[in-house]
LUMBALO-918509 format. One line per field, with one value per atom (N, C-alpha, C): x, y, z; atom name; residue number from 1; residue in three letters. Coordinates in steps of 0.02 Angstrom, whole numbers, plus 50000, padded with zeros to 5 digits. Layout:
# residues N
x	(X|...)
y	(Y|...)
z	(Z|...)
atome	(CA|...)
num	(NUM|...)
residu	(ala|...)
***
This chain:
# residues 239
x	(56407|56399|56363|56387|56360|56310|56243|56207|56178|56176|56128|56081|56021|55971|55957|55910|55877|55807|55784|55729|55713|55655|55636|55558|55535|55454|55444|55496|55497|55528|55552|55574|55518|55448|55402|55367|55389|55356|55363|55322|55326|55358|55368|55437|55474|55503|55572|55591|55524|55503|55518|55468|55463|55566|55596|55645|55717|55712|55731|55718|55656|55681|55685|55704|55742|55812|55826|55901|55918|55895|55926|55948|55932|55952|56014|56043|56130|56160|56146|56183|56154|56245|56204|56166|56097|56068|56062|56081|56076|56023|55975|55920|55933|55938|55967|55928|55838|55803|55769|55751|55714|55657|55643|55612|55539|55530|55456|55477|55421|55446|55485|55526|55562|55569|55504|55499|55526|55535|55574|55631|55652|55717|55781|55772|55836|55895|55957|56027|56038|56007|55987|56025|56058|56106|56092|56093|56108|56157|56164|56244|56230|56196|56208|56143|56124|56085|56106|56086|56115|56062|56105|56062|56033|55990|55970|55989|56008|55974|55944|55916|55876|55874|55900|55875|55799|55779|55739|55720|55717|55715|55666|55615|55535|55535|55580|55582|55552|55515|55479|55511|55570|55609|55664|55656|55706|55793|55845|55889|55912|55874|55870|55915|55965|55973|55963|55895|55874|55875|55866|55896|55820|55814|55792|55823|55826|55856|55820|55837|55792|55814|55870|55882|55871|55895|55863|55906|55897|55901|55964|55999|56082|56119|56087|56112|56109|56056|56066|56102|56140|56163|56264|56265|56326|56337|56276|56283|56284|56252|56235|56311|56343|56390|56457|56450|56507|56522|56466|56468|56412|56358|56307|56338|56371|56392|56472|56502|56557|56601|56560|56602|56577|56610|56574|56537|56488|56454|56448|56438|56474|56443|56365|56314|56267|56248|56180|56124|56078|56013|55937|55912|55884|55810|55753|55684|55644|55611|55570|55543|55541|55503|55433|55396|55335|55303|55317|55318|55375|55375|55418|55477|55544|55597|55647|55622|55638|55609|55653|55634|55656|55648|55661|55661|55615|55579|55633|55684|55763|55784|55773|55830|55787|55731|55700|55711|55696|55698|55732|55724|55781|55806|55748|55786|55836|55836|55898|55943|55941|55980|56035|55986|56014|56078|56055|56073|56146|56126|56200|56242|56208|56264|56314|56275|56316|56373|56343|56393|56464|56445|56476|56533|56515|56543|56576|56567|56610|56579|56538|56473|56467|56438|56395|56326|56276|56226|56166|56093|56030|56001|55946|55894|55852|55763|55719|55662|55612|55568|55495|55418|55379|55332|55253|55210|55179|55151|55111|55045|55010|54962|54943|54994|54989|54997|55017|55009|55071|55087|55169|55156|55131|55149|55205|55232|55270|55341|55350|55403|55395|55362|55373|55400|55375|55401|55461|55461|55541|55610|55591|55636|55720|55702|55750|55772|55754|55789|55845|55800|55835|55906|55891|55947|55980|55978|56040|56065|56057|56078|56138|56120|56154|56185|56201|56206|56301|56316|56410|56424|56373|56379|56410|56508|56543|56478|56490|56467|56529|56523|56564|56577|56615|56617|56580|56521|56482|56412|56397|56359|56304|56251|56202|56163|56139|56079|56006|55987|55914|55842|55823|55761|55689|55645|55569|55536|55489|55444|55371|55350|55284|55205|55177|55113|55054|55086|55029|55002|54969|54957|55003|55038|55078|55064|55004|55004|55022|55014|55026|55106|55139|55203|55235|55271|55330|55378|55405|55491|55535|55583|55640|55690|55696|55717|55795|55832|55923|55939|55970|56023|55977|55920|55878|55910|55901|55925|55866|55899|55849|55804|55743|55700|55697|55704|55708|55654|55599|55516|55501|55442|55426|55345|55362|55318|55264|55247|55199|55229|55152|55180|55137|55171|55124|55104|55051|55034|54998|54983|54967|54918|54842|54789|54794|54743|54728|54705|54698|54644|54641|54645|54645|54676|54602|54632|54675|54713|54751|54734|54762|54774|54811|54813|54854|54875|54822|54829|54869|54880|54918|54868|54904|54871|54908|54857|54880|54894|54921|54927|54966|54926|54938|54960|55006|55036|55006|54971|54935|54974|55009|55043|54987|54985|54948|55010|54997|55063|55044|55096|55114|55098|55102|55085|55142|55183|55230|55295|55329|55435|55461|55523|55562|55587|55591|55614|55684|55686|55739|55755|55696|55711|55676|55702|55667|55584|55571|55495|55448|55497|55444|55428|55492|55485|55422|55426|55378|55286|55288|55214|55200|55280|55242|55234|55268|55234|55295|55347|55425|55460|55474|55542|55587|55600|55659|55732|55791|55834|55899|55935|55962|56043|56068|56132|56158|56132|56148|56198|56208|56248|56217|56217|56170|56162|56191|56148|56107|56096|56042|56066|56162|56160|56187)
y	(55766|55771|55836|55855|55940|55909|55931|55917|55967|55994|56056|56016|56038|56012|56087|56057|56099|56050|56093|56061|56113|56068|56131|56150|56123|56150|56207|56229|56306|56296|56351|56342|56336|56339|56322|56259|56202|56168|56099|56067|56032|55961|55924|55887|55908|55964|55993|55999|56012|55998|55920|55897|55828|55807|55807|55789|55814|55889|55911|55885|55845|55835|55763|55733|55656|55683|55733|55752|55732|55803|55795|55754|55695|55617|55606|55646|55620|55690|55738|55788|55863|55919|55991|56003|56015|56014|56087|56116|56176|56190|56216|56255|56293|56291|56344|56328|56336|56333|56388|56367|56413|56453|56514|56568|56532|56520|56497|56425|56389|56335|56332|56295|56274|56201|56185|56096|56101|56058|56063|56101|56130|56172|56132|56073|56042|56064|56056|56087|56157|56194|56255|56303|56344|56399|56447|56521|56603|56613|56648|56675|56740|56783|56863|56896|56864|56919|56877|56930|56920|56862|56859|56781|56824|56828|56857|56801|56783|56756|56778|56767|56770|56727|56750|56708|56679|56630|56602|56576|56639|56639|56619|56593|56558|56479|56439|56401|56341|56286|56251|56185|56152|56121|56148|56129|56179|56149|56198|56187|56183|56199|56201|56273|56276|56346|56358|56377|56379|56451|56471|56515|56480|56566|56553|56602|56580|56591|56610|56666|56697|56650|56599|56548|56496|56459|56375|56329|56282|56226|56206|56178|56206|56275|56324|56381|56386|56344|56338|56291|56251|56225|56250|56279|56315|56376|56398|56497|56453|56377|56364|56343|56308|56278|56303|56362|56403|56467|56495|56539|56545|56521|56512|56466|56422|56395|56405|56405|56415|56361|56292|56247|56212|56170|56109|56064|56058|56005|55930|55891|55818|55763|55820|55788|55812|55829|55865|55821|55828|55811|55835|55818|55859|55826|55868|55841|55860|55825|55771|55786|55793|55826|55787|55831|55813|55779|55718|55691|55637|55596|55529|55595|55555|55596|55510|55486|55416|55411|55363|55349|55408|55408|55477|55532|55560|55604|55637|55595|55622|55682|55694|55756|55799|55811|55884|55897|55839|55866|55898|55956|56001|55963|55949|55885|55841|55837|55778|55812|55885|55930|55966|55978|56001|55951|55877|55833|55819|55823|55812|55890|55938|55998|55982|55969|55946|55889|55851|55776|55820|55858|55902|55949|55972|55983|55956|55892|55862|55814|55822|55810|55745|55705|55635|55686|55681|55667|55616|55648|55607|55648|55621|55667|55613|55632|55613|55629|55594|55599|55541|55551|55531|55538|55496|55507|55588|55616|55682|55689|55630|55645|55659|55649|55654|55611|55559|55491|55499|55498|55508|55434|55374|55354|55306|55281|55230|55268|55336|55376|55371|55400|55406|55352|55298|55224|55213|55225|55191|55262|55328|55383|55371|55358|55373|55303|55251|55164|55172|55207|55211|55259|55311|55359|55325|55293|55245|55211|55181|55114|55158|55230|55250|55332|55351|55408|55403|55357|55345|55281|55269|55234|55283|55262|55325|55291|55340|55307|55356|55322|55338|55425|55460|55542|55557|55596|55626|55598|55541|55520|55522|55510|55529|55467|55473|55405|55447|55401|55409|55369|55407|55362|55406|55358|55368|55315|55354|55320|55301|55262|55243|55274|55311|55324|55312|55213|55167|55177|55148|55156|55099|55127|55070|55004|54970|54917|54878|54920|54885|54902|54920|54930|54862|54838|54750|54780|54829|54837|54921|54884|54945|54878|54914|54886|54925|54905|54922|54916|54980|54968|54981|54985|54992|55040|55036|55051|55090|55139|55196|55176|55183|55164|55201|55182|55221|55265|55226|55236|55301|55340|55369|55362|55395|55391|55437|55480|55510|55526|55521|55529|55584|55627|55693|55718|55792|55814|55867|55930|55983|55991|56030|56042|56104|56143|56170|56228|56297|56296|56395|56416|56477|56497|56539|56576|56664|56664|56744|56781|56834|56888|56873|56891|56887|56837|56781|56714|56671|56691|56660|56584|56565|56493|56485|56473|56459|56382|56341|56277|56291|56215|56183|56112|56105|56032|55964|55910|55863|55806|55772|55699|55643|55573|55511|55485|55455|55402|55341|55324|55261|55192|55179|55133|55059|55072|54986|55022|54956|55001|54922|54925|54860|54846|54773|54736|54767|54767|54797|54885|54911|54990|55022|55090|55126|55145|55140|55149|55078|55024|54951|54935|54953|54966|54991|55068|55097|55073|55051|55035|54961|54934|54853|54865|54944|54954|54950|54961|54954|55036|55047|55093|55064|55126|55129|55148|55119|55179|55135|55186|55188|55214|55224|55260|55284|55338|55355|55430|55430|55506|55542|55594|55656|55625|55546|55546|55472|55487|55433|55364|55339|55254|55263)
z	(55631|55559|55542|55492|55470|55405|55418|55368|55332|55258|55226|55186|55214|55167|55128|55079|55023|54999|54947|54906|54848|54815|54767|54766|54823|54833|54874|54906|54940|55011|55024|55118|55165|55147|55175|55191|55145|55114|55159|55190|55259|55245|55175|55167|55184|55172|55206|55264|55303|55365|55398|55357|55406|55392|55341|55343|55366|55379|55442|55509|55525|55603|55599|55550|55533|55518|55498|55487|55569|55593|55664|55690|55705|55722|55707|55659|55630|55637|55658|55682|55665|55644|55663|55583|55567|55520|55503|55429|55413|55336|55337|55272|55233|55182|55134|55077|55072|55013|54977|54940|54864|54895|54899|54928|54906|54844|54805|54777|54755|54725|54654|54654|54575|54544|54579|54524|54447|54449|54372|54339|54378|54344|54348|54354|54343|54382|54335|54354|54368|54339|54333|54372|54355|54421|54407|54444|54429|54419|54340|54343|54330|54308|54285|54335|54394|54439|54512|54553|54631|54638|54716|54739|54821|54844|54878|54960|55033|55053|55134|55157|55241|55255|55339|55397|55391|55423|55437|55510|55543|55629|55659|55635|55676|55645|55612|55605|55623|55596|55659|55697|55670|55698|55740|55814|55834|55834|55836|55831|55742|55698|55642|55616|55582|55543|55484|55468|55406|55386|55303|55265|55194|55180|55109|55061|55000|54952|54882|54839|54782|54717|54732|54697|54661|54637|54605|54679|54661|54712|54702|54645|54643|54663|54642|54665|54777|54790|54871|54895|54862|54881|54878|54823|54816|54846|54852|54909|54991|55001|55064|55073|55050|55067|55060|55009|55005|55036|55047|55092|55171|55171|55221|55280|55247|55313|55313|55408|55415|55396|55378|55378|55326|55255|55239|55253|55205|55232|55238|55267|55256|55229|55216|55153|55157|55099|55075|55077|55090|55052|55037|54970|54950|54952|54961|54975|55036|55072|55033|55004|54905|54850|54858|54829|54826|54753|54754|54680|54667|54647|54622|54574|54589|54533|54525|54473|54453|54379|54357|54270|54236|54172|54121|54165|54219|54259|54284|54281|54355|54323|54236|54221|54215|54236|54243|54325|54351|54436|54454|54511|54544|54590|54630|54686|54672|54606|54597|54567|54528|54520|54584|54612|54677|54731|54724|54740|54706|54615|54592|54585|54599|54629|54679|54725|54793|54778|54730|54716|54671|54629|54584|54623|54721|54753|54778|54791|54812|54882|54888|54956|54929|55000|54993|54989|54944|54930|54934|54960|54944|54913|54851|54832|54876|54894|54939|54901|54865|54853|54869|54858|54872|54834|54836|54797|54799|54759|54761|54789|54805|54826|54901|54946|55004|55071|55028|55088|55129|55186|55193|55261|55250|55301|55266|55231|55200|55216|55184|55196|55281|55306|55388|55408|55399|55433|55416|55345|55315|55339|55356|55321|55347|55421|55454|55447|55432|55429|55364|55302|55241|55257|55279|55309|55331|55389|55437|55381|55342|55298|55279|55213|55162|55184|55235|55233|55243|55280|55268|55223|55177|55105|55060|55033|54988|54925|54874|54801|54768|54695|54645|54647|54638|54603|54573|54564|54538|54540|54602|54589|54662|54635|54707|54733|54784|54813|54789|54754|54744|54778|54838|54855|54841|54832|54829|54870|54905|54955|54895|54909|54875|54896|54882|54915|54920|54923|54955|55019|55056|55121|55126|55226|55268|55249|55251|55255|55187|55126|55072|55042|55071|55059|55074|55037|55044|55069|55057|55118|55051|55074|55052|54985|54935|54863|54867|54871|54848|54782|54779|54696|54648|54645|54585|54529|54481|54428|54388|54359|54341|54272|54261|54216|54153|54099|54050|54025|54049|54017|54058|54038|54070|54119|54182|54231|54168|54172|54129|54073|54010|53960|53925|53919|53912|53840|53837|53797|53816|53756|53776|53766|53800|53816|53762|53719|53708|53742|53812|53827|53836|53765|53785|53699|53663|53594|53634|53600|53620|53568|53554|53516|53471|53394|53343|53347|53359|53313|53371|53451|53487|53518|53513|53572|53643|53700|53765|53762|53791|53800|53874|53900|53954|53969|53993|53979|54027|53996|54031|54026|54088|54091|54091|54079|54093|54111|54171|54215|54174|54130|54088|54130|54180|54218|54202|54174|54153|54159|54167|54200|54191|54198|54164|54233|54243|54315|54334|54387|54444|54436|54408|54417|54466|54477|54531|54509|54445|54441|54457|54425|54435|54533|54552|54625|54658|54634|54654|54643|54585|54563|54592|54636|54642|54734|54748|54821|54873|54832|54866|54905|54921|54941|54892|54846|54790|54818|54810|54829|54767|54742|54692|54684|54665|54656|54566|54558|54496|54498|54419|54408|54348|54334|54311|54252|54217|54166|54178|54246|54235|54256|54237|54256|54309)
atome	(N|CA|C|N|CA|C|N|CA|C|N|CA|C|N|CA|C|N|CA|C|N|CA|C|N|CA|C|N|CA|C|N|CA|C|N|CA|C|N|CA|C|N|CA|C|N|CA|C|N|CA|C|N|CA|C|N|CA|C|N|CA|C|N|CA|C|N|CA|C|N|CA|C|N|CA|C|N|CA|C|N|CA|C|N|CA|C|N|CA|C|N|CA|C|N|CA|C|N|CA|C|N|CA|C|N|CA|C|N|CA|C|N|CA|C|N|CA|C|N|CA|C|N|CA|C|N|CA|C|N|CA|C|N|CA|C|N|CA|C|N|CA|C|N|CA|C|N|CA|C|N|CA|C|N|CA|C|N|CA|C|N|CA|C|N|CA|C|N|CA|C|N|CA|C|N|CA|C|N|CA|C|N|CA|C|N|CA|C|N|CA|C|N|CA|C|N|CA|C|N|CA|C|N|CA|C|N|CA|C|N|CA|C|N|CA|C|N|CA|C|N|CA|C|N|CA|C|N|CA|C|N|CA|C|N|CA|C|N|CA|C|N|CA|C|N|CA|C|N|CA|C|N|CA|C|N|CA|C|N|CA|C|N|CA|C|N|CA|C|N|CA|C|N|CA|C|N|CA|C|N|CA|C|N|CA|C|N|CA|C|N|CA|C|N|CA|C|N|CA|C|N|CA|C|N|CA|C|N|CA|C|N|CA|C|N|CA|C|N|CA|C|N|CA|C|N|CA|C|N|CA|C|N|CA|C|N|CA|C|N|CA|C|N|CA|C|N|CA|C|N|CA|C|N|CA|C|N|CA|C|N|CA|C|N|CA|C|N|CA|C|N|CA|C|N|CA|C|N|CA|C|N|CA|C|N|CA|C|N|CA|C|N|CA|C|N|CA|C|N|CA|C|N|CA|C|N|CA|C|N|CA|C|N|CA|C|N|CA|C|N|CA|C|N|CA|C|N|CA|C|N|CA|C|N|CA|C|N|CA|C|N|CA|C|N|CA|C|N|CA|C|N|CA|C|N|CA|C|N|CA|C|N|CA|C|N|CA|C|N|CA|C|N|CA|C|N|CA|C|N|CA|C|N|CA|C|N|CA|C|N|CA|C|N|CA|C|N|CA|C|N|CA|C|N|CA|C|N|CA|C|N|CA|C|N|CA|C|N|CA|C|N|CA|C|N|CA|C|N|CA|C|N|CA|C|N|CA|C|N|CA|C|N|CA|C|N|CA|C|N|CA|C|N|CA|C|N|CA|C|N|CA|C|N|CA|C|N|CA|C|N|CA|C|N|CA|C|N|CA|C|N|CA|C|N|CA|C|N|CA|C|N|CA|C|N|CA|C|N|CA|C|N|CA|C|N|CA|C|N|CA|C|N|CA|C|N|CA|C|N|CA|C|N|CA|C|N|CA|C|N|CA|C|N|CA|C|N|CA|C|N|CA|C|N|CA|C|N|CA|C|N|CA|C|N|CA|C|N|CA|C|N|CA|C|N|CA|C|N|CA|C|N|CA|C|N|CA|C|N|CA|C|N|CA|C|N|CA|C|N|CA|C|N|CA|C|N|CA|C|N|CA|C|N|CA|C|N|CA|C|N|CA|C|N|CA|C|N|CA|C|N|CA|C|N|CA|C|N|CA|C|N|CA|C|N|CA|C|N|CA|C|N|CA|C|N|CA|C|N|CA|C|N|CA|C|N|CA|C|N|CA|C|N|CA|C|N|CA|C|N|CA|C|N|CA|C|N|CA|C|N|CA|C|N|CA|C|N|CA|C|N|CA|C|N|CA|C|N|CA|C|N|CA|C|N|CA|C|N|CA|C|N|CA|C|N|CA|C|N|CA|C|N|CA|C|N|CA|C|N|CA|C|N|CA|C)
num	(1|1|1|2|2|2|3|3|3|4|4|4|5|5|5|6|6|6|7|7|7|8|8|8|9|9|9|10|10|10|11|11|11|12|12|12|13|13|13|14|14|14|15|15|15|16|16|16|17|17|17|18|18|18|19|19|19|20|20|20|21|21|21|22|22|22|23|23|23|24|24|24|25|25|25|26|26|26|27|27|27|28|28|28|29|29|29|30|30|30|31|31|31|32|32|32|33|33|33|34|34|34|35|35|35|36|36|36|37|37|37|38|38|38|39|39|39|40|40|40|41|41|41|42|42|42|43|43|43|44|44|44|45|45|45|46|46|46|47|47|47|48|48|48|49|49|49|50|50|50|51|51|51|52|52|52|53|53|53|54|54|54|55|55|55|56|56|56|57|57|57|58|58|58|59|59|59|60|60|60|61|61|61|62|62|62|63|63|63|64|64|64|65|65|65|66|66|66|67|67|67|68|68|68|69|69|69|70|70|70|71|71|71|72|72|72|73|73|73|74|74|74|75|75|75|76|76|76|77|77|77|78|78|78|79|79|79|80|80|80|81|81|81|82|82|82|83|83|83|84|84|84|85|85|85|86|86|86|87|87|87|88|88|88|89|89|89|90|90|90|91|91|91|92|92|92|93|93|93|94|94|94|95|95|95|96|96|96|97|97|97|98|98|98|99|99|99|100|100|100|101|101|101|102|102|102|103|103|103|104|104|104|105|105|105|106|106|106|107|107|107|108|108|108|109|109|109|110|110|110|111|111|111|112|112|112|113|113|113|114|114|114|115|115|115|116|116|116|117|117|117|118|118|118|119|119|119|120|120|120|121|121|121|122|122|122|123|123|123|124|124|124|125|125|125|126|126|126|127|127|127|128|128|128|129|129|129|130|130|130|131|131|131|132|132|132|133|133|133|134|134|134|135|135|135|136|136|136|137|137|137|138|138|138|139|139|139|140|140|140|141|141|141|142|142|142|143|143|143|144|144|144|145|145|145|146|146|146|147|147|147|148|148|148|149|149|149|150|150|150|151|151|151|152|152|152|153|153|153|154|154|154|155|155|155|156|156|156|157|157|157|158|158|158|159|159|159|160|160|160|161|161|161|162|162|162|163|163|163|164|164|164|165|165|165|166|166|166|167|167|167|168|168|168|169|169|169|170|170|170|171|171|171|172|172|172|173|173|173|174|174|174|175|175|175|176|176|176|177|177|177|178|178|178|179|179|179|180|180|180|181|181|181|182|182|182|183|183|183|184|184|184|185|185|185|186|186|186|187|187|187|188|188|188|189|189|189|190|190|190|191|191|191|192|192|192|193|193|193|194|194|194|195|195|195|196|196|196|197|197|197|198|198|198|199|199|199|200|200|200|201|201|201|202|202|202|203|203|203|204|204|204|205|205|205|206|206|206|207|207|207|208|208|208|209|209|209|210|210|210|211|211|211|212|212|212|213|213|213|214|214|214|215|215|215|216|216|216|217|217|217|218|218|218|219|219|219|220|220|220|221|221|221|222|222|222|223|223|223|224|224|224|225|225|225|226|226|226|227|227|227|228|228|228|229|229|229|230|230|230|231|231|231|232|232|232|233|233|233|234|234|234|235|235|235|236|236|236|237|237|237|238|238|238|239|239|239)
residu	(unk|unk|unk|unk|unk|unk|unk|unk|unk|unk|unk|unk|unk|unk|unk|unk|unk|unk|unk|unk|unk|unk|unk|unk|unk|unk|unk|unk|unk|unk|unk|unk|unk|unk|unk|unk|unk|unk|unk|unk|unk|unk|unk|unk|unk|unk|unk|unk|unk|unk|unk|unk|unk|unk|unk|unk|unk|unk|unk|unk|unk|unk|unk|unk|unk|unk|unk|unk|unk|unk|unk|unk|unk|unk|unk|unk|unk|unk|unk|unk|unk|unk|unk|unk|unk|unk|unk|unk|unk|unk|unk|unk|unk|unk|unk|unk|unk|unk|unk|unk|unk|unk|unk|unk|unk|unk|unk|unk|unk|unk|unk|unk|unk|unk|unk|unk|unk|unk|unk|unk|unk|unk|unk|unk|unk|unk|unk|unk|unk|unk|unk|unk|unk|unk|unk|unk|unk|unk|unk|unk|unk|unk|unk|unk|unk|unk|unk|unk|unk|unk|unk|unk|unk|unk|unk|unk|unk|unk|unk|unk|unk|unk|unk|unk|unk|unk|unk|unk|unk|unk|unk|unk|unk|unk|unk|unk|unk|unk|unk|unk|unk|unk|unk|unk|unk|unk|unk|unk|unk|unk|unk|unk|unk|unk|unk|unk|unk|unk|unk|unk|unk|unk|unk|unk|unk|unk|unk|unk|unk|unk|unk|unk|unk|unk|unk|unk|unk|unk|unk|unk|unk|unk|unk|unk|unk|unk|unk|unk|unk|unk|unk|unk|unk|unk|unk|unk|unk|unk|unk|unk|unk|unk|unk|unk|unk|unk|unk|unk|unk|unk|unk|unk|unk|unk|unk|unk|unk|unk|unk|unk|unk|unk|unk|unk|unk|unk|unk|unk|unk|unk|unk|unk|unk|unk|unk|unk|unk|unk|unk|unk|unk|unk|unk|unk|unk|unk|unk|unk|unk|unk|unk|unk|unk|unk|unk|unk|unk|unk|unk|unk|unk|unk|unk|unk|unk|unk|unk|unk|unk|unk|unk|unk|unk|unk|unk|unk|unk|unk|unk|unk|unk|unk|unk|unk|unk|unk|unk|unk|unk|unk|unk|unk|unk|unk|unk|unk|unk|unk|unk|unk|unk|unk|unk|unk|unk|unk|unk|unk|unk|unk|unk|unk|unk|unk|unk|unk|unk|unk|unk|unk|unk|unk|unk|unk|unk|unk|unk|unk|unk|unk|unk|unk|unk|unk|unk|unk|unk|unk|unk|unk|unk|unk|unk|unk|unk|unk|unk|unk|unk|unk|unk|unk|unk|unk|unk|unk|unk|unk|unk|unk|unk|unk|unk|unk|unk|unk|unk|unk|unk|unk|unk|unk|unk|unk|unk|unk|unk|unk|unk|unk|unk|unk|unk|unk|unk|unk|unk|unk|unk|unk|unk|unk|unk|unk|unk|unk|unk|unk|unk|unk|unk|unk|unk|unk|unk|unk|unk|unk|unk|unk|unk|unk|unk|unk|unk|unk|unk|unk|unk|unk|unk|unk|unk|unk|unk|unk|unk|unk|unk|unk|unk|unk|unk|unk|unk|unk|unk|unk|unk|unk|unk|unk|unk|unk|unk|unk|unk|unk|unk|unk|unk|unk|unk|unk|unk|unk|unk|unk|unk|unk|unk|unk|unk|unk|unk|unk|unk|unk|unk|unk|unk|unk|unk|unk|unk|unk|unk|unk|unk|unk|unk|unk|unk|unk|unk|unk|unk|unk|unk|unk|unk|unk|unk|unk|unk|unk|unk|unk|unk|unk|unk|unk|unk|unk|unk|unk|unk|unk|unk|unk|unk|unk|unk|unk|unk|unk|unk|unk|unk|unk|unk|unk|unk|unk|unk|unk|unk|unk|unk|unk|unk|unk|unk|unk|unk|unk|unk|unk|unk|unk|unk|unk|unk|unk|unk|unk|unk|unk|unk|unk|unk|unk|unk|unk|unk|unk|unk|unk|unk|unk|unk|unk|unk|unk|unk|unk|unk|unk|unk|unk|unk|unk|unk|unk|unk|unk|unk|unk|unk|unk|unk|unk|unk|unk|unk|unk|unk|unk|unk|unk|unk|unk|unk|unk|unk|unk|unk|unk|unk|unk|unk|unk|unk|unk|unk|unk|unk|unk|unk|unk|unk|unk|unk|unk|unk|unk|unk|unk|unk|unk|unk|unk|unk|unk|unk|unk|unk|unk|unk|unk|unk|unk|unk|unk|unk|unk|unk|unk|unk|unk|unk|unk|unk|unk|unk|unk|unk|unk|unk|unk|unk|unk|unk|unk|unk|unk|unk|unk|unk|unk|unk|unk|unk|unk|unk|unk|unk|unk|unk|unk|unk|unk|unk|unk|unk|unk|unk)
***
């Protein structure tokens, strides 16, 4: 199996890592990510400037061919697969983002942008995401079980697998949740900070989320907050 991963927290960024050497397990695994990070840019592509990309020869998974890119996370996935590699790929996936991309939250994510590029290509697709604060043992335990389940699971045309790991600790995690269905509500519900007068009357603002804390039964957010492994199957608008 020919696998291209990507993400949108950088080619550095040790999700990408840890899920590169869980790729490996299902075959030849190829890197083709965002030089710096691009959380939030969504669908997002380059059309009127070059796309730059490099080798990535000190790599820390070995047997890895990784590549970074001056791109968005759709854009690595279309330079990776259309020209970076000699061959198609037989599924993308994108992550492990650093941060839940579930509920309202999915149409800013690149990770899940990136994800429905690939679906848009024509690829089986995963986006891969997790809590932000750092916990990765729930993902560790579950990564490669969830992978085996869904990775020669077809889904509909245009549509992607969506999982999120929870960043409870191991022991308080109940298992892995199927089919969840995407939450309308939002994980945070934001507003802007005041924090900086400018020149000629300008204002700085900074944007502050509060995580809403409530989600409607059988979605990928109620999942998450009751301590589940989410995994989902949606298309770029969400059902």
């Amino acid at each position: 199996m020919r696998i291209l991963l990507t993400n949108d927290d950088g080619i550095n960024a040790e999700g990408l890592e840890r899920l590169a050497r869980v790729a490996t397990s299902f075959g030849e695994v190829w890197i083709v990510a965002p030089a710096t990070e691009r959380s939030a840019a969504s669908h997002s592509i380059t059309l009127r400037h070059p796309i730059d990309v490099y080798p990535v020869n000190d790599y820390p998974v070995e047997g890895v061919k990784a590549f970074s890119c001056s791109g968005m996370p759709a854009d690595c996935v279309r330079v990776g697969s259309l020209s970076v590699m000699p061959e198609k790929p037989d599924v993308v996936m994108s992550g492990i983002n650093k941060g839940y991309n579930m509920a309202s939250d999915i149409q800013y994510s690149a990770t899940a942008g990136a994800a429905f590029e690939a679906a848009f290509q024509g690829y089986h697709s995963i986006a891969v995401s997790e809590g932000f604060k750092g916990n990765h043992e729930v993902t560790d335990k579950y990564l490669y079980e969830v992978l085996s389940k869904i990775i020669n699971v077809p889904v509909p045309e245009g549509h992607i697998h969506n999982v999120n790991f929870p960043e409870c600790p191991l022991s308080e995690c109940k298992g892995v949740l199927y089919d969840r269905t995407v939450s309308p509500y939002m994980f945070y519900k934001d507003h802007y900070d005041e924090i900086e007068k400018l020149e000629n009357g300008g204002i700085r603002y900074m944007v502050h989320g509060v995580e809403t804390g409530y989600a409607d039964e059988g979605s990928d957010f109620k999942a998450l907050l009751d301590g589940y492994v989410s995994v989902g199957i949606v298309n770029n608008i969400g059902y």
